[in-house]
Every structure is written in C-alpha cells, then in structure tokens.
C-alpha positions in Angstrom: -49.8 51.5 -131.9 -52.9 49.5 -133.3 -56.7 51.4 -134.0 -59.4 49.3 -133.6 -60.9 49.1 -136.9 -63.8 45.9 -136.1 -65.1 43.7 -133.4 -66.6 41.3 -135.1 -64.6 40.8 -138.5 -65.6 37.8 -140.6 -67.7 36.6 -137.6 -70.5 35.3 -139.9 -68.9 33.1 -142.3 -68.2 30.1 -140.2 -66.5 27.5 -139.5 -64.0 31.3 -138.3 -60.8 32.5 -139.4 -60.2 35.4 -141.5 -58.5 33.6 -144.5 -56.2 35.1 -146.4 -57.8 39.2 -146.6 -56.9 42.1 -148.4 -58.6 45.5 -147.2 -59.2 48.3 -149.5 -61.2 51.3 -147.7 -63.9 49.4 -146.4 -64.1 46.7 -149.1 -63.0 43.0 -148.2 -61.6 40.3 -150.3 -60.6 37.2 -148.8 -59.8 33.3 -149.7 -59.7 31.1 -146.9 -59.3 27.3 -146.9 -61.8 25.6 -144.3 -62.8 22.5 -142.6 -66.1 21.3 -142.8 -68.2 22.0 -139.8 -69.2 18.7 -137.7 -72.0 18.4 -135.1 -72.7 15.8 -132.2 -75.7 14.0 -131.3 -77.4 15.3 -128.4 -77.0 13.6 -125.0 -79.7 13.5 -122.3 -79.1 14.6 -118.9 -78.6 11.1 -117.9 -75.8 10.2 -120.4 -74.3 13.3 -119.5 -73.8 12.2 -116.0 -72.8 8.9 -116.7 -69.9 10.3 -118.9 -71.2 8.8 -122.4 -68.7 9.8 -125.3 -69.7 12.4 -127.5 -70.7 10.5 -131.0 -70.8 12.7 -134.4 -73.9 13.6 -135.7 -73.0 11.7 -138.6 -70.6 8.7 -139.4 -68.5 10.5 -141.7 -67.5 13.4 -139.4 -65.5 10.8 -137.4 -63.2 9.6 -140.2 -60.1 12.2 -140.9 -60.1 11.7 -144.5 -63.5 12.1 -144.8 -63.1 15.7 -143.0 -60.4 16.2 -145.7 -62.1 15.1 -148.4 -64.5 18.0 -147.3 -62.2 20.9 -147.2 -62.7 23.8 -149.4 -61.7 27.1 -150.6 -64.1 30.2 -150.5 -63.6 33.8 -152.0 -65.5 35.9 -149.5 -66.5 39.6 -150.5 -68.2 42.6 -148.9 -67.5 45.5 -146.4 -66.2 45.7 -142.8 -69.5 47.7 -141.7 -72.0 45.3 -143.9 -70.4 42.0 -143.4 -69.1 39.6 -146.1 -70.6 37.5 -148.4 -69.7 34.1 -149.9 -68.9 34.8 -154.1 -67.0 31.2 -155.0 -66.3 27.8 -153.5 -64.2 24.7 -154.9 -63.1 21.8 -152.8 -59.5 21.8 -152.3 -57.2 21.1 -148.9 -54.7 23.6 -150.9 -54.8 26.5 -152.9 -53.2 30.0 -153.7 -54.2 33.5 -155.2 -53.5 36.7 -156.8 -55.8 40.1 -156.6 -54.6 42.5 -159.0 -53.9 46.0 -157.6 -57.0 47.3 -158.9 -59.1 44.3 -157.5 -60.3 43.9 -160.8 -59.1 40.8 -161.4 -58.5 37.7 -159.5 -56.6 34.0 -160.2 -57.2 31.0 -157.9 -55.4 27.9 -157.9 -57.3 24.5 -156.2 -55.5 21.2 -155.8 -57.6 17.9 -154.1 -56.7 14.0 -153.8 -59.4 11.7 -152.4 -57.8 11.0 -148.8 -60.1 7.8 -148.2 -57.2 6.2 -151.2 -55.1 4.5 -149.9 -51.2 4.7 -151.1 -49.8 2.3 -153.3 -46.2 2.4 -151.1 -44.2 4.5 -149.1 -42.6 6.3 -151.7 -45.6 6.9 -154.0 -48.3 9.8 -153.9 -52.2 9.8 -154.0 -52.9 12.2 -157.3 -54.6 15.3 -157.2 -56.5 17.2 -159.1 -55.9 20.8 -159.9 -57.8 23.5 -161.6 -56.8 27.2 -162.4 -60.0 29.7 -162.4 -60.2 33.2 -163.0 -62.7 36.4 -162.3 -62.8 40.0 -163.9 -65.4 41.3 -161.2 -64.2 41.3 -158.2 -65.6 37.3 -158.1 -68.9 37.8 -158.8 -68.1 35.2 -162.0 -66.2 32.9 -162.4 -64.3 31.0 -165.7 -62.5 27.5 -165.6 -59.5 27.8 -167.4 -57.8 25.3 -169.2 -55.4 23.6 -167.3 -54.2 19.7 -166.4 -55.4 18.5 -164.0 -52.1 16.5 -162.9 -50.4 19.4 -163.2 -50.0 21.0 -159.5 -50.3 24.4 -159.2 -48.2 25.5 -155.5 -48.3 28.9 -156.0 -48.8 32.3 -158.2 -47.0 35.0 -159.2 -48.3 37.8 -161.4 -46.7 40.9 -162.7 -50.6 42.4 -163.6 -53.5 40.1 -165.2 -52.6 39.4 -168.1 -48.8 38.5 -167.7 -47.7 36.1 -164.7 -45.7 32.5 -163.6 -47.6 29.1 -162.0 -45.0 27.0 -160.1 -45.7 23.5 -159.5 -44.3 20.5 -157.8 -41.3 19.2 -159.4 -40.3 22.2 -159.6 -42.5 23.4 -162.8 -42.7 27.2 -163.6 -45.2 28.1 -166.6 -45.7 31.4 -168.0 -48.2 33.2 -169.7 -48.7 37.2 -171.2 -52.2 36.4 -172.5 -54.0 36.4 -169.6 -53.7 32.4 -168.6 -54.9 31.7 -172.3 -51.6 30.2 -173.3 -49.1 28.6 -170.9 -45.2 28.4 -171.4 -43.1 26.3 -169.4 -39.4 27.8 -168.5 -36.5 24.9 -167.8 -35.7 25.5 -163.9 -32.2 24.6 -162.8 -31.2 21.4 -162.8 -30.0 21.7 -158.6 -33.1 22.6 -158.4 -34.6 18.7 -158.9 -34.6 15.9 -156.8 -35.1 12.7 -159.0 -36.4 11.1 -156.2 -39.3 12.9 -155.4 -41.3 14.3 -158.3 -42.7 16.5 -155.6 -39.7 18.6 -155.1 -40.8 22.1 -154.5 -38.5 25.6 -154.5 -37.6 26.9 -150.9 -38.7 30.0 -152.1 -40.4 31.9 -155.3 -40.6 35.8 -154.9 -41.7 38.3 -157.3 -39.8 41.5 -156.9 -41.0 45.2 -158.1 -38.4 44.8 -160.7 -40.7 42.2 -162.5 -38.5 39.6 -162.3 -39.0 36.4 -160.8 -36.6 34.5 -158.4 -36.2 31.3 -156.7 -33.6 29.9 -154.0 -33.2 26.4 -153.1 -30.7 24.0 -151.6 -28.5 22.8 -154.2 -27.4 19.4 -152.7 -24.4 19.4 -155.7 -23.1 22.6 -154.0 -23.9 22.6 -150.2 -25.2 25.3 -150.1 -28.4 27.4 -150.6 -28.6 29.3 -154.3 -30.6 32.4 -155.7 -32.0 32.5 -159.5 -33.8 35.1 -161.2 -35.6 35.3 -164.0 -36.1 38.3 -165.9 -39.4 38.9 -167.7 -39.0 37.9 -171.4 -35.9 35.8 -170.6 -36.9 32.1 -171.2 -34.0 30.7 -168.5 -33.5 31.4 -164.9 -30.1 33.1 -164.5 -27.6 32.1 -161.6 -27.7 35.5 -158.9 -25.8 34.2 -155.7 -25.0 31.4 -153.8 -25.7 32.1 -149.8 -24.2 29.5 -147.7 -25.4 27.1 -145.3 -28.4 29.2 -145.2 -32.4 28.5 -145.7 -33.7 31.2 -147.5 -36.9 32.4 -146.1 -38.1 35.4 -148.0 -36.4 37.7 -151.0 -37.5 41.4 -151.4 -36.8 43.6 -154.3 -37.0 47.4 -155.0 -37.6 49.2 -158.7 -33.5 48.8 -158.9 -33.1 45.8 -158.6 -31.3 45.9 -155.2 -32.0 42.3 -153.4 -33.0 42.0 -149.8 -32.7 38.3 -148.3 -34.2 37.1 -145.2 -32.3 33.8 -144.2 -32.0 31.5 -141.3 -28.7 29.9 -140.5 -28.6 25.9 -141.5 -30.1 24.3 -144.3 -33.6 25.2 -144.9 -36.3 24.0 -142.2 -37.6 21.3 -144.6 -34.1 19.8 -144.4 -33.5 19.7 -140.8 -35.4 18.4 -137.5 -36.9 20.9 -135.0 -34.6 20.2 -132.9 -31.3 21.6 -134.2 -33.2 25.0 -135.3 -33.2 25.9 -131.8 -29.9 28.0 -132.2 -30.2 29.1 -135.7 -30.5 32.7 -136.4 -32.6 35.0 -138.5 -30.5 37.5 -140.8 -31.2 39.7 -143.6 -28.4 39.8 -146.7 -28.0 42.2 -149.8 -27.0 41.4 -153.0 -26.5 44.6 -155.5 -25.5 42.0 -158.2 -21.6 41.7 -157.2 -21.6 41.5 -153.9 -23.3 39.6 -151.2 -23.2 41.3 -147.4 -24.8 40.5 -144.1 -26.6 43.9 -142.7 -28.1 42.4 -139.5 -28.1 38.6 -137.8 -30.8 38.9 -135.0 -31.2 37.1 -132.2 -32.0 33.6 -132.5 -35.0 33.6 -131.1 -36.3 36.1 -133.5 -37.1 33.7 -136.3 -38.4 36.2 -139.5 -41.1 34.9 -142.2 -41.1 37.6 -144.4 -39.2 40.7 -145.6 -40.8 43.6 -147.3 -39.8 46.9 -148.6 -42.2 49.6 -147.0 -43.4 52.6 -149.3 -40.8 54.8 -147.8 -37.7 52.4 -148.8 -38.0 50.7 -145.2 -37.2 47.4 -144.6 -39.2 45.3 -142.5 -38.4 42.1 -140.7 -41.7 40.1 -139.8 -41.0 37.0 -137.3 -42.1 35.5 -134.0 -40.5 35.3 -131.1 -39.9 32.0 -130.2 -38.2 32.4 -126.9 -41.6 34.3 -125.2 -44.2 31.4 -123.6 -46.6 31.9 -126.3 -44.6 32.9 -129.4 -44.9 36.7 -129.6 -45.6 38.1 -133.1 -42.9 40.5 -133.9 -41.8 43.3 -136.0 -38.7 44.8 -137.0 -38.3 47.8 -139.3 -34.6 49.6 -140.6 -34.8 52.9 -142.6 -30.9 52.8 -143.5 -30.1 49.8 -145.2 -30.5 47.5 -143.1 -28.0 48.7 -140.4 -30.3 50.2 -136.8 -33.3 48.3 -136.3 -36.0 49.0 -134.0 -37.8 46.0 -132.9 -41.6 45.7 -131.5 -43.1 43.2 -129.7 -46.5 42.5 -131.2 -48.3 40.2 -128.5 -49.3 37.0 -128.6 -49.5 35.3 -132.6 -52.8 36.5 -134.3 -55.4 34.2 -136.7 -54.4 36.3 -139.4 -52.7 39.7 -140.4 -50.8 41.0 -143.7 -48.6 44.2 -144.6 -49.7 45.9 -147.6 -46.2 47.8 -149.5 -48.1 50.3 -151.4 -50.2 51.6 -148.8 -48.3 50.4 -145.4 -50.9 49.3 -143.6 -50.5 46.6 -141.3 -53.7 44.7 -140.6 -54.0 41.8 -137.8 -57.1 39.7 -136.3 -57.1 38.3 -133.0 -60.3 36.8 -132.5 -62.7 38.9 -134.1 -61.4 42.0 -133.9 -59.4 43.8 -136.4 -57.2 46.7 -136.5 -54.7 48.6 -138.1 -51.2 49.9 -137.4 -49.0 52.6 -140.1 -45.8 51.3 -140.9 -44.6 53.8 -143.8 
C-alpha cells in the first residue's frame, strides 16, 4: 500500500519533525514551528551514581516561557535526495501558510506574545504581535508586508497569489485581489461573535474549488451549528445551512459547488469536555443548496479531521481511530457519493503526512522515513 520514498527525511534540520511539507517531484517545501533545543550540563561518573539531577546547560532552558518565548517558524527548502536547507525564520509559537500551486509564491503568517508577562486577570490576554510576509521565489527572499501588528492573523486562504482572505481572532476576515497590497475587511455574522471573548475564532474556514469561502460555527442564538459562504466579489457571507447539534470539522467543495461536510455529533469539541465525546460519531453530510442529507455516520470511534475531494470525484474521510491502544491513523475513501466506503487502517499516528487533491498523493512520516501511497 505505501513505497518507501526516504529514510532519513528532514533528519538534518533539528530539533525533528517534518513540519508542515508539500512534495513536488523531488522538491521540498516545508514550514514547521519548533522548540528551541536545550542542553544539560555534564555530570561526572560520580554524580551519575549518586543520582544528581540533571541541571540545564543554561538558566533559561529551565523556565517554560522562556522556551516559548524561543519558539520559531522556519521555511525549509531543498530535495529529498540532497537534503533541505533553512530559507526563512521568524519567532512565533503560531503561524500559518499558503504555497501557490506553482510554488511560485508563498504567504506566512507569525503571531508572538512575550510569555515571561504576566496577565493582568483571568479574563484578559497577553498581546501579540503579528506580521504577514511574503516570497516570489520559492523563499529565497523575503518582503514584510504591511500589516498591524494587533491584528491576529489565525489562518490563510488564497484563491491564487494575488487574490485571497486572512481570518483573525474575533472573528475578522480581510480580503485582498492586489496581492496583500490592500486589505478589505468583510462583516462576519453576527452568531458568529462572542462579546465576551474578543478571541472568538470560527469552528471552521474552508476554501472550496468553487472560490468561495465558508465558515461554520456554533450559533449560541440558534443551538445549533451554522454554515456561511462567501462568494468571491460578494462583500457579505451568505447564510448556506444550519446542521444541528453538530461540530463541524471539515467542509469540502467540488467545481459545482456541491458541499461535502465532515461533522461530529454534539457541539463542537471546543464546547464540550473530553469526556462526553466518547460516544459521538463522525459523519459526512451534503448540501446541494436545498437540501441537507446524511450519506454516512461511522463508527464512533472513527473520529475524521478532514474531508477531501480526490482528483477522480472521491471522497475521502481522514480520522483516527480512537478505539485501537495507540490511536490508529485511518482512511476512508467513497467513489459514489458518499454511500459504500472502504475503510483502511493506517497504523499507528505518524509525525506528519498530507493528501495532495490534484495529484493524489498521500504522503506520511514516521520517524524519518517517508513514503507514498495513490489514492486517485
């Protein structure tokens, strides 16, 4: 089922982990967030047998928000043969990005608060800083754009490099067609807010091939979870569908608009403790634009994370299986509509993996080996 492609993938860009990666024939792009690498002093053979703690090599490493405070994000470039190289890092413990199809062109988002701050109360937030940066070369170079800095950016969605949305706490969205030159903020929906927490985020923002942007969220006013979309051009996000006591986990979206929804059963996670998940099933919905159905509920201790369309009109279910001792990746793929599936257990959870929807590959690390599987 999987062909080893590498056994030593990333391997030299340390501390490890594969980041996020995107694989074009041999190239390799990648952003990863990272920890700062700590050391320990060295003890003699005498301390060693009398059991002396281990002490940091220096004082900092043995503060936490110190080690945050050091956290970055790198854009890491090269060939699986060759190796990768380092092109850009920022601190920031978050951050999010978009490679253009071509790889031409690349957006990253960086946020960072000083966690040695302390918080004024309960209910307030340290502040962060954010900055938006952009590269036309594959990140050899890099260009700051304008952007403030209290603003957060959460995450990016881009129809192609010069047109694309920034959604921020709050929720915020912000759009631009000139290439992150000009930004334009679009009202959200007012269900959509919490007034108590200026930190309210969307359950979900997913760009679908039909260039238009949606988000679902739990609208408290309702009781139930709720779809938008947003249509390039439109300058409002339009009610789709309400879905129930449902959190929605994923949305995919073919050239026709047709709408997939991958949903879990309850209110979303956010909303409810670990606890009561436990019975909670995964299940994938369609929406044509006048009618909402159900086309699978699996079992509940398949719990899906994404949903994509596959290049052949596929749909495919990727989840976990929480049930197995050591939470099994799994995969689930329909090729009419949603109705047979044919389920495949992937093995134990990998460092880090990805599906791409034009080509079909599906990539996955575990440890440093890489390979590939065909899912068309």
């Amino acid at each position: 089922m999987w062909e080893s492609i590498s056994n030593d993938f990333m391997k030299e860009d340390t501390p490890y982990g594969p980041g996020d990666f995107r694989i074009r024939n041999e190239q390799v792009l990648s952003m990863k967030l990272t920890n700062p690498e700590t050391t320990f002093k060295h003890r003699t053979d005498e301390e060693v047998n009398a059991n002396v703690k281990l002490e940091y090599s220096e004082r900092w490493m043995a503060s936490p928000s110190e080690r945050a405070n050091r956290r970055t994000v790198r854009i890491l470039a090269g060939n699986i043969e060759d190796g990768i190289e380092r092109r850009f890092e920022e601190r920031a413990q978050q951050a999010d990005w978009w490679l253009s199809p071509d790889w031409s062109t690349l957006y990253l988002s960086t946020g960072w608060s000083d966690r040695t701050a302390g918080q004024l109360s309960e209910q307030s937030y340290r502040s962060q800083a954010t900055q938006l940066f952009r590269s036309t070369d594959q990140g050899e170079s890099w260009e700051k754009l304008r952007w403030p800095e209290h603003q957060n950016i959460s995450a990016l969605r881009f129809l192609d490099a010069q047109r694309g949305y920034l959604i921020g706490w709050g929720p915020h969205i912000w759009r631009t067609e000139n290439g992150g030159e000009h930004w334009e903020e679009i009202p959200v929906p007012a269900g959509a807010r919490n007034p108590e927490d200026e930190r309210q985020r969307f359950d979900l923002v997913a760009l679908g091939q039909d260039d238009a942007l949606r988000m679902a969220f739990f609208d408290e006013a309702r009781g139930e979870s709720v779809i938008y979309s947003l249509p390039w051009g439109e300058d409002e996000p339009i009610f789709d569908v309400a879905i129930g006591d449902y959190g929605v986990n994923d949305i995919a979206v073919n050239e026709q608009g047709e709408v997939y929804i991958l949903a879990r059963k309850g209110r979303p996670m956010s909303l409810m403790p670990t606890e009561q998940l436990v019975h909670h099933p995964s299940s994938v919905w369609h929406w044509n634009g006048e009618q909402l159905a159900e086309l699978h509920e699996f079992d509940s201790d398949l719990v899906g994370y994404a949903l994509y369309i596959t290049p052949e009109e596929g749909l495919l279910f990727d989840g976990v299986n929480e049930g197995s001792l050591l939470g099994n990746d799994v995969t689930a793929v329909s090729y009419d509509g949603g109705g047979d599936w044919k389920i495949e257990n992937e093995g134990r959870s990998a460092e880090g993996g990805y599906y791409d929807t034009r080509t079909g590959e599906r990539w996955r690390v575990s440890g440093y080996s890489l390979y590939r599987r065909e899912i068309p």
